[in-house]
NURO-855105 format. One record per residue (C-alpha): residue number from 1; residue in three letters; x, y, z. Coordinates in nm, 2 decimals, padded with zeros to 4 digits, always signed. Layout:
N
   k   r   east  north     up
 NUM ala      X      Y      Z
...
***
This chain:
392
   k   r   east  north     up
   1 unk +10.23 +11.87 +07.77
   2 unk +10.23 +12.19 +07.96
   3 unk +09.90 +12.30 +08.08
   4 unk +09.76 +12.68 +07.98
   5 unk +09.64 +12.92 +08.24
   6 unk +09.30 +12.82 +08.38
   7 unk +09.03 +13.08 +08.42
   8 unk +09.17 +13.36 +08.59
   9 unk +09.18 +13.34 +09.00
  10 unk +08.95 +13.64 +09.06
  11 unk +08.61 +13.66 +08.97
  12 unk +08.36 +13.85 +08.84
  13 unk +08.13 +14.17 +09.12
  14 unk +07.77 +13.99 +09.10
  15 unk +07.54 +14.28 +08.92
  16 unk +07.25 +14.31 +09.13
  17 unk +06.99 +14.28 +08.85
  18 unk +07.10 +14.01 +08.69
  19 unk +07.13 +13.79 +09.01
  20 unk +06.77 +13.88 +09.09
  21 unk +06.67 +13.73 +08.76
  22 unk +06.89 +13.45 +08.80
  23 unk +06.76 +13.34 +09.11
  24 unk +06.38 +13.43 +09.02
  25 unk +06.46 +13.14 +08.73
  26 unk +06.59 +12.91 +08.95
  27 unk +06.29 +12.93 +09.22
  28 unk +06.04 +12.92 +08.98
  29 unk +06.25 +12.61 +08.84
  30 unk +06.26 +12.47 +09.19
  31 unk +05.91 +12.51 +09.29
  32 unk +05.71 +12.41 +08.95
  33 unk +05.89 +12.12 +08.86
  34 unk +06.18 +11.96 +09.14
  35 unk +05.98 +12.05 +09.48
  36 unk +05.64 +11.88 +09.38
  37 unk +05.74 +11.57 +09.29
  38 unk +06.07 +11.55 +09.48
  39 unk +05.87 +11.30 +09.77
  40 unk +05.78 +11.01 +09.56
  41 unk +06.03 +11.01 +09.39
  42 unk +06.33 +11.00 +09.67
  43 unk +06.09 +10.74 +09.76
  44 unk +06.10 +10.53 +09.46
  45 unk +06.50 +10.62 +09.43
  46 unk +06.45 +10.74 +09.06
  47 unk +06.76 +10.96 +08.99
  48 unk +06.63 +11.31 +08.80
  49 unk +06.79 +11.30 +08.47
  50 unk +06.57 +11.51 +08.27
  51 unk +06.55 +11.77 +08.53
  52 unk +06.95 +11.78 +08.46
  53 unk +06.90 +11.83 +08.12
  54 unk +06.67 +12.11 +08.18
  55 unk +06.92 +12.26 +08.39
  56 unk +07.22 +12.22 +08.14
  57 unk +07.00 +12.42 +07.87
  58 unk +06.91 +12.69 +08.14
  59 unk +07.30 +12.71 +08.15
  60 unk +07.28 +12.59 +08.57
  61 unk +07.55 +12.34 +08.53
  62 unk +07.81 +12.59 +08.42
  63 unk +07.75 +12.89 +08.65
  64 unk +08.07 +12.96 +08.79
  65 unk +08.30 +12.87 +08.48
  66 unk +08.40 +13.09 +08.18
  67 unk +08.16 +13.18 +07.89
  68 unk +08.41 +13.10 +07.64
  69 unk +08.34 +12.73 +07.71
  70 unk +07.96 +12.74 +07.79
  71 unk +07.98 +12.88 +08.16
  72 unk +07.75 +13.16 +08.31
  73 unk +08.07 +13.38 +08.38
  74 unk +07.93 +13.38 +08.80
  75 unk +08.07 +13.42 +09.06
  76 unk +08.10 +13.16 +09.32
  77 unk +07.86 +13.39 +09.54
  78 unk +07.56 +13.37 +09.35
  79 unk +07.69 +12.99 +09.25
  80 unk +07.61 +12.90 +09.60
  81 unk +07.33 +13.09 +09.61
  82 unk +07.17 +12.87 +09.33
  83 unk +07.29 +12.59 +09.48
  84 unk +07.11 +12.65 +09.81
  85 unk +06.79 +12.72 +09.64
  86 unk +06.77 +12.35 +09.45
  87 unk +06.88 +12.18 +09.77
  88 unk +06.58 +12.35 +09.96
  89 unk +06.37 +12.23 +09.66
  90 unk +06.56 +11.83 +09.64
  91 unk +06.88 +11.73 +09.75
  92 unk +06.97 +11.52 +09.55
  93 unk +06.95 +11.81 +09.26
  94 unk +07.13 +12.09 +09.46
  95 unk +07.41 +11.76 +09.57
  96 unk +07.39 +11.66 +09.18
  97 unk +07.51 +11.99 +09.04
  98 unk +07.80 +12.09 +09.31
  99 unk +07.93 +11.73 +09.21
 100 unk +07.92 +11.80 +08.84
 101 unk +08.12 +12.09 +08.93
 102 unk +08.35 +11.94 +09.09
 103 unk +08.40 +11.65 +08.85
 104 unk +08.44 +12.00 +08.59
 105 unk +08.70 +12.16 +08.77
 106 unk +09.01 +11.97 +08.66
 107 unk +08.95 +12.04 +08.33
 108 unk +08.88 +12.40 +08.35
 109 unk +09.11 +12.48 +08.64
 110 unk +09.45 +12.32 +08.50
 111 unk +09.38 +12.14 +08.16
 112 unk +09.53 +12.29 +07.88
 113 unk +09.36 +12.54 +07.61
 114 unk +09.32 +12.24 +07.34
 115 unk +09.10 +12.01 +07.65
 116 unk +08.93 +12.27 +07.76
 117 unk +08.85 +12.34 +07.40
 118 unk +08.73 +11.99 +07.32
 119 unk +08.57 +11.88 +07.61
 120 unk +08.42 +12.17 +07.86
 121 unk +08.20 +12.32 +07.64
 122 unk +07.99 +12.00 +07.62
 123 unk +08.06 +11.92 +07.98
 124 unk +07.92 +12.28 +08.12
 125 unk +07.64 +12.29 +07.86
 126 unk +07.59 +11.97 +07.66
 127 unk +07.38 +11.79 +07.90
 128 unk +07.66 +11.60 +08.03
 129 unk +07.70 +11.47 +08.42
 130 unk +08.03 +11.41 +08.60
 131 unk +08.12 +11.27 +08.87
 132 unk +08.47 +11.31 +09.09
 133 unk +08.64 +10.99 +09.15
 134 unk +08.85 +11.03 +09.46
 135 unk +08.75 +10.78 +09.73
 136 unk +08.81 +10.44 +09.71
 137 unk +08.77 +10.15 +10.00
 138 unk +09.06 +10.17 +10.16
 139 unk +09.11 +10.58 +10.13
 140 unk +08.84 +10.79 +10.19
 141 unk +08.96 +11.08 +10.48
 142 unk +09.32 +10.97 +10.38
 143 unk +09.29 +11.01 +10.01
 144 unk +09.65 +11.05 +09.95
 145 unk +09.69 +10.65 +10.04
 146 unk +09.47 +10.57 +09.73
 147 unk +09.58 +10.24 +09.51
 148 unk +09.42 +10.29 +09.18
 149 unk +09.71 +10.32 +08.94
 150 unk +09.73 +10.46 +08.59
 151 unk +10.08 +10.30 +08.39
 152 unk +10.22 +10.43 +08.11
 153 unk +10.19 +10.21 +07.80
 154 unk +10.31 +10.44 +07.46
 155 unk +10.06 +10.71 +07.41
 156 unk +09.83 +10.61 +07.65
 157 unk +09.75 +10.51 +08.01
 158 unk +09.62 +10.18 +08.11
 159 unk +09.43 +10.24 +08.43
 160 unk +09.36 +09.97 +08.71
 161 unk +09.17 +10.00 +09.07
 162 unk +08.82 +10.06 +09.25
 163 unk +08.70 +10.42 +09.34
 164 unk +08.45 +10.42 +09.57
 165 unk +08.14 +10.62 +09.72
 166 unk +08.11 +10.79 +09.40
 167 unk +07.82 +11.02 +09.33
 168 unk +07.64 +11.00 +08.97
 169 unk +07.85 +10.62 +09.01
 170 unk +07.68 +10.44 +08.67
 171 unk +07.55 +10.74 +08.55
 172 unk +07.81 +10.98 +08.48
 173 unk +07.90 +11.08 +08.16
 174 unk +08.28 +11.17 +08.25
 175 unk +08.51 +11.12 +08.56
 176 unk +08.78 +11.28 +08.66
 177 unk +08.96 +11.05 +08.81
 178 unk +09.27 +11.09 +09.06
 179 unk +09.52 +10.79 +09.02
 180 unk +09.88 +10.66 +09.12
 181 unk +10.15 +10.71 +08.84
 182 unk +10.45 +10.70 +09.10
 183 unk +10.58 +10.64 +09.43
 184 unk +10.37 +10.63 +09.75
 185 unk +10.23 +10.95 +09.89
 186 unk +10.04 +11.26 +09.72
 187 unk +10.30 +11.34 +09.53
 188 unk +10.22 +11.04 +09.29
 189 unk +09.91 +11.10 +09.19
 190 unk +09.75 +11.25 +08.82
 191 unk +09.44 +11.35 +08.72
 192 unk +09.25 +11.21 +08.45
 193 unk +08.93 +11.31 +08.22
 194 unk +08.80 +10.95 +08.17
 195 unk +08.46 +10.93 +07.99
 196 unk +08.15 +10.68 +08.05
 197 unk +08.18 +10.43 +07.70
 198 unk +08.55 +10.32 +07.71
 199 unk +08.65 +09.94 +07.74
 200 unk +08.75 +09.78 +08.10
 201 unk +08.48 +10.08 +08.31
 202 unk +08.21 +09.92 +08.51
 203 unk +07.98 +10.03 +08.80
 204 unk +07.89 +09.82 +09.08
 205 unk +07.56 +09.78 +09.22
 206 unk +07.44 +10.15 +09.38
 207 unk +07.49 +10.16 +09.76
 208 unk +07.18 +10.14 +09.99
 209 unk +07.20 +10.40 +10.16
 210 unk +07.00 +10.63 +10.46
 211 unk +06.87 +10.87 +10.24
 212 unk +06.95 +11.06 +09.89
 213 unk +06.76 +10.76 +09.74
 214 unk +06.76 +10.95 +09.42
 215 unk +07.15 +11.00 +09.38
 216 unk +07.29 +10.68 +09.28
 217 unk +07.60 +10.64 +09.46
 218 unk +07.84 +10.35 +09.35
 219 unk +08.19 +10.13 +09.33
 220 unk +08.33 +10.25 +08.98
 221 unk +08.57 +09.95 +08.89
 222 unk +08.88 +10.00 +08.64
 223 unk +08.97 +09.69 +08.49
 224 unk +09.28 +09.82 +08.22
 225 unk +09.10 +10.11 +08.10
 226 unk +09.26 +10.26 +07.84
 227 unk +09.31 +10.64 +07.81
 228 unk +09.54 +10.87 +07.55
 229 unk +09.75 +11.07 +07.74
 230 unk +09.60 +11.37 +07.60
 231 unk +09.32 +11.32 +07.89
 232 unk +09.62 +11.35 +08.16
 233 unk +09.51 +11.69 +08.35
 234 unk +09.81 +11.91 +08.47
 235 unk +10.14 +11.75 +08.47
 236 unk +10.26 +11.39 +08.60
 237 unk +10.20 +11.43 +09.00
 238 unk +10.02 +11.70 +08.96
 239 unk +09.74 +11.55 +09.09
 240 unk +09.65 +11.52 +09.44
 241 unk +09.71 +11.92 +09.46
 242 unk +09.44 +11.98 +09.15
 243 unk +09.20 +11.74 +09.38
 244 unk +09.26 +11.96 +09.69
 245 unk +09.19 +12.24 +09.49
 246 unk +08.85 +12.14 +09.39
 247 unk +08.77 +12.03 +09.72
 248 unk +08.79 +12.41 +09.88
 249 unk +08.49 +12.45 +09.59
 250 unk +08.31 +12.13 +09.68
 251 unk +08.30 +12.23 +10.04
 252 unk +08.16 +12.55 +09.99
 253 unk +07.92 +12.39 +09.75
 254 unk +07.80 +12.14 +10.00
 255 unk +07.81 +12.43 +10.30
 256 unk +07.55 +12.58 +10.02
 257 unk +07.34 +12.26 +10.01
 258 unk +07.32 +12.25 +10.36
 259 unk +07.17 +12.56 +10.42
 260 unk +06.93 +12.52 +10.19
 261 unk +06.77 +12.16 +10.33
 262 unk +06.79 +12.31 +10.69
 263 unk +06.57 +12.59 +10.57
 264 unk +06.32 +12.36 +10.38
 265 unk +06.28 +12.18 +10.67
 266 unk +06.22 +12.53 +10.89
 267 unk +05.99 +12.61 +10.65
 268 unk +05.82 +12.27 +10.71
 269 unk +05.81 +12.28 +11.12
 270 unk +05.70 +12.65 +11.09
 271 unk +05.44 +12.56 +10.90
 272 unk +05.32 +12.28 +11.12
 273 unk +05.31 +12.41 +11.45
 274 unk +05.07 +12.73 +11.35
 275 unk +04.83 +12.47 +11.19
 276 unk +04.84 +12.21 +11.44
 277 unk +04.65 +12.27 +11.76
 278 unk +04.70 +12.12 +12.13
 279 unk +04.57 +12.21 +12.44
 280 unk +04.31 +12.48 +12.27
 281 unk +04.57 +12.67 +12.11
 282 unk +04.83 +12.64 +11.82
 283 unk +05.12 +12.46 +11.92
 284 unk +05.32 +12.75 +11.76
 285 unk +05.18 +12.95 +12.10
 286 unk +05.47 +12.73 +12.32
 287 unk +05.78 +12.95 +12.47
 288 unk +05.99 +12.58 +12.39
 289 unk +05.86 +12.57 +12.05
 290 unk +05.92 +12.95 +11.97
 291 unk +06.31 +12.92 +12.12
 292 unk +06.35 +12.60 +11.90
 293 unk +06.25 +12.76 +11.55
 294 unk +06.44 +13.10 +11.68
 295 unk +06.77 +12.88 +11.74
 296 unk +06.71 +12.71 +11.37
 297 unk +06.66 +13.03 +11.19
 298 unk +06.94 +13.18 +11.35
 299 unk +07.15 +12.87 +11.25
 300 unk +07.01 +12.95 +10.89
 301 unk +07.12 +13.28 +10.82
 302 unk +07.44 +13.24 +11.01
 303 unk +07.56 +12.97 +10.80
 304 unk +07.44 +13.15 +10.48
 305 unk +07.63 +13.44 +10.62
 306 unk +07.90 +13.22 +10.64
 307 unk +07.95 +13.05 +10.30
 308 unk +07.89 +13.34 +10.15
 309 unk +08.16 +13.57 +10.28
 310 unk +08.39 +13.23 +10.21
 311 unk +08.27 +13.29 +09.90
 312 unk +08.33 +13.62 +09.83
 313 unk +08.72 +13.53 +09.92
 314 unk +08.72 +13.21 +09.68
 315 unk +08.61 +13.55 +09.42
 316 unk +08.86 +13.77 +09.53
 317 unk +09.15 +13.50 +09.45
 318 unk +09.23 +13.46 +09.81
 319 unk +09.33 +13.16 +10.00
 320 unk +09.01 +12.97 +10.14
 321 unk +09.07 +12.65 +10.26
 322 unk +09.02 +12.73 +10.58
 323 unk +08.71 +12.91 +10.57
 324 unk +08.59 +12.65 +10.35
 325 unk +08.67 +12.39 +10.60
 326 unk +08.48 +12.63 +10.90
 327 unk +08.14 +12.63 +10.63
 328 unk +08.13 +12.26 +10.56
 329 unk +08.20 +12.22 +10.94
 330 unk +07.93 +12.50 +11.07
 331 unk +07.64 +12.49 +10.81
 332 unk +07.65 +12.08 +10.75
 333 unk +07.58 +12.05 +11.18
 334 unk +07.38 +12.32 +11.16
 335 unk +07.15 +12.08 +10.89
 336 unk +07.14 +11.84 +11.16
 337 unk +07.07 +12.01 +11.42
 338 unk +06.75 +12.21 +11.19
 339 unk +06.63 +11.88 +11.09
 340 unk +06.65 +11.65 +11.38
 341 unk +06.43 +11.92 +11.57
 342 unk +06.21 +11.95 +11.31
 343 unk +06.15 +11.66 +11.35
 344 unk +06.07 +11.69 +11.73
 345 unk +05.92 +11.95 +11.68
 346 unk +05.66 +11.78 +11.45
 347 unk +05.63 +11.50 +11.70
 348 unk +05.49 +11.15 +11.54
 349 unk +05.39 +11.33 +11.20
 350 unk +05.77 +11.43 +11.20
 351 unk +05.91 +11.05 +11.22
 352 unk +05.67 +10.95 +10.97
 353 unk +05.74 +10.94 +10.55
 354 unk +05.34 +11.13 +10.53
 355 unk +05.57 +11.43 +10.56
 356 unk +05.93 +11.49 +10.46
 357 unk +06.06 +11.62 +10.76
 358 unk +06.23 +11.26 +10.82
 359 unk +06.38 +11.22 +10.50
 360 unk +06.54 +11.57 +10.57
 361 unk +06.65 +11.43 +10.89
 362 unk +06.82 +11.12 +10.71
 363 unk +07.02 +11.34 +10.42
 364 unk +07.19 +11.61 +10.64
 365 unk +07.36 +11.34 +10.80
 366 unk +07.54 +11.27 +10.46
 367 unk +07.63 +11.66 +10.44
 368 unk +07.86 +11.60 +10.72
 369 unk +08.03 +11.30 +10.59
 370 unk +08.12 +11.37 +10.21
 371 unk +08.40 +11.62 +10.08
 372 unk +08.54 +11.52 +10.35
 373 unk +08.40 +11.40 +10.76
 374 unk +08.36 +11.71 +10.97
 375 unk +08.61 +11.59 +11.19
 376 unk +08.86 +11.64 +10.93
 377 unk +08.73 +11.96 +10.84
 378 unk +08.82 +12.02 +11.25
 379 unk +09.18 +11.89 +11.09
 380 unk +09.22 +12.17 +10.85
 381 unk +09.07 +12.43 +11.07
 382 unk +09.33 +12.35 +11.36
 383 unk +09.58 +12.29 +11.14
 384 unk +09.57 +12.69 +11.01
 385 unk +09.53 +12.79 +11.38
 386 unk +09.81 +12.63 +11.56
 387 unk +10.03 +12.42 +11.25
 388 unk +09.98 +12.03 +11.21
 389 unk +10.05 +11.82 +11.53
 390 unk +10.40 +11.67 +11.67
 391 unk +10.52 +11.35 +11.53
 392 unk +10.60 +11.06 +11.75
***
């Protein structure tokens, strides 16, 4: 089964107008119905569903794919735009849809015209959720060491093994799962679209985690699941190179999310300091305070600067991994830099859950662990500069 072109590399020149409306919708989305109640319920770890479904039928959860197949026909540039703007609002939504982008990429990357035919309409516009099955225990920054195998039996694939630290883990609709089907290494490993209802698939308890109450994150455990061979993505060992693929994407998107929860949580030490009052005067009035919302803003619009011209080379079909890799790295220490001083800067009222300056303190330090740890995002970016290191 020889897969059809994907989507062509190159994308489409954003038109002005029609990215102003888009991201109108998408603010007035964000601040009417995701920002007011996004507090209580991180707090009471309720996962968002219905907002989801909202943004399927607004046609958010396809942006950057074809139209053909129920995408918005964007370009990755005003993708991330988008994304930034629900991550200021929640994280856990702006986190939920670069993750059910991910899981769609796969399929609409390197599956072949008859998959992307059945399955990506629904999955870009059906109210769908994915999640990208990578990790596991024992490989997380060295994915290509994974152990979950897929065995050919006949027609199908009989697929065994634990995936781990999975995003939308219990809740997803489909996987794309990356598994073993020959010899050690990445060259071994295939892709597979595996959906939520088939025999042998069960979720483990969620994690407990720091923050990002709201995004279940879970052990997905493979117990001889059963797939037809027509839900094989790309060819046999195709696999770990249509993951790595994704992953420049994922980066960006998460670069994206970044951004945006380092500016809501500006926007929430700017506010607080020209209200609150010390010494007869607003606290604002401080030289230390003004130079530690200056360096903040500064780290805001550089890293929106940033993932935005990676961007605009992920449009122009040019390689981007490592200026993907340099706006995971930047923009995800950036967040925690914005947040952990917003949180100074707020001074007991910061540390305390009465405001959510702490909880956005607690999820940027999951921005610089997932799609890979910023110190292997250092890897990449070396790696391009100066080769891969000597061998003992």
């Amino acid at each position: 089964m020889t897969p059809a072109p994907g989507p062509l590399p190159t994308r489409p020149t954003p038109d002005a107008g029609e990215t102003r409306a888009l991201m109108e919708l998408v603010r007035r989305l964000a601040e009417r119905e995701i920002r007011p109640v996004a507090d209580e319920e991180e707090a009471a770890g309720r996962f968002p569903r219905e907002t989801f479904r909202t943004l399927s039928e607004l046609g958010l959860l396809g942006l950057p794919y074809q139209s053909e197949h129920g995408g918005g026909d964007q370009p990755y540039e005003v993708y991330l735009q988008v994304l930034e703007e629900l991550a200021a609002a929640r994280l856990t939504v702006g986190l939920g849809v670069s993750v059910h982008s991910l899981a769609c990429h796969a399929l609409a990357r390197h599956g072949t015209k008859e998959q992307r035919a059945e399955h990506l309409s629904a999955m870009l516009g059906g109210g769908l959720l994915g999640a990208y099955c990578l990790s596991e225990p024992t490989a997380g920054s060295d994915a290509a060491d994974l152990r979950t195998r897929a065995v050919r039996d006949g027609d199908d694939w009989v697929i065994t093994g634990t995936k781990a630290w999975i995003t939308h883990g219990g809740i997803a609709d489909f996987h794309t799962v990356l598994a073993r089907t020959g010899g050690p290494g990445a060259r071994g490993i295939t892709a597979f679209l595996v959906p939520r209802d088939v025999p042998g698939l069960q979720a483990a308890a969620p994690e407990r985690k720091m923050g990002l109450n709201g995004s279940p994150t879970a052990q997905l455990h493979f117990d001889g699941v059963r797939v037809p061979d027509d839900r094989r993505l790309g060819e046999e060992g195709q696999g770990f190179r249509i993951a790595l693929d994704a992953l420049d994407g994922g980066r960006l998107g998460i670069a994206a999310c970044a951004v945006g929860l380092a500016r809501a949580a500006l926007d929430e030490a700017v506010a607080f300091v020209t209200d609150r009052r010390q010494f007869g005067r607003p606290v604002s009035d401080f030289q230390g305070v003004r130079f530690a919302l200056a360096d903040a803003a500064t780290a805001v619009e550089a890293g929106r600067a940033l993932y935005l011209e990676a961007a605009r080379r992920y449009d122009a079909g040019e390689p981007v991994s490592r200026h993907a890799a340099m706006a995971k790295l930047f923009c995800t220490d950036a967040a925690m830099r914005v947040t952990t001083d917003a949180v100074q800067l707020m001074g007991g009222y910061g540390y305390t859950a009465d405001f959510p300056a702490e909880r956005y303190m607690r999820e940027a330090k999951m921005l610089q662990i997932v799609e890979g740890t910023n110190q292997i995002q250092r890897v990449v970016i070396s790696r391009h500069l100066i080769g891969p290191p000597e061998r003992d």
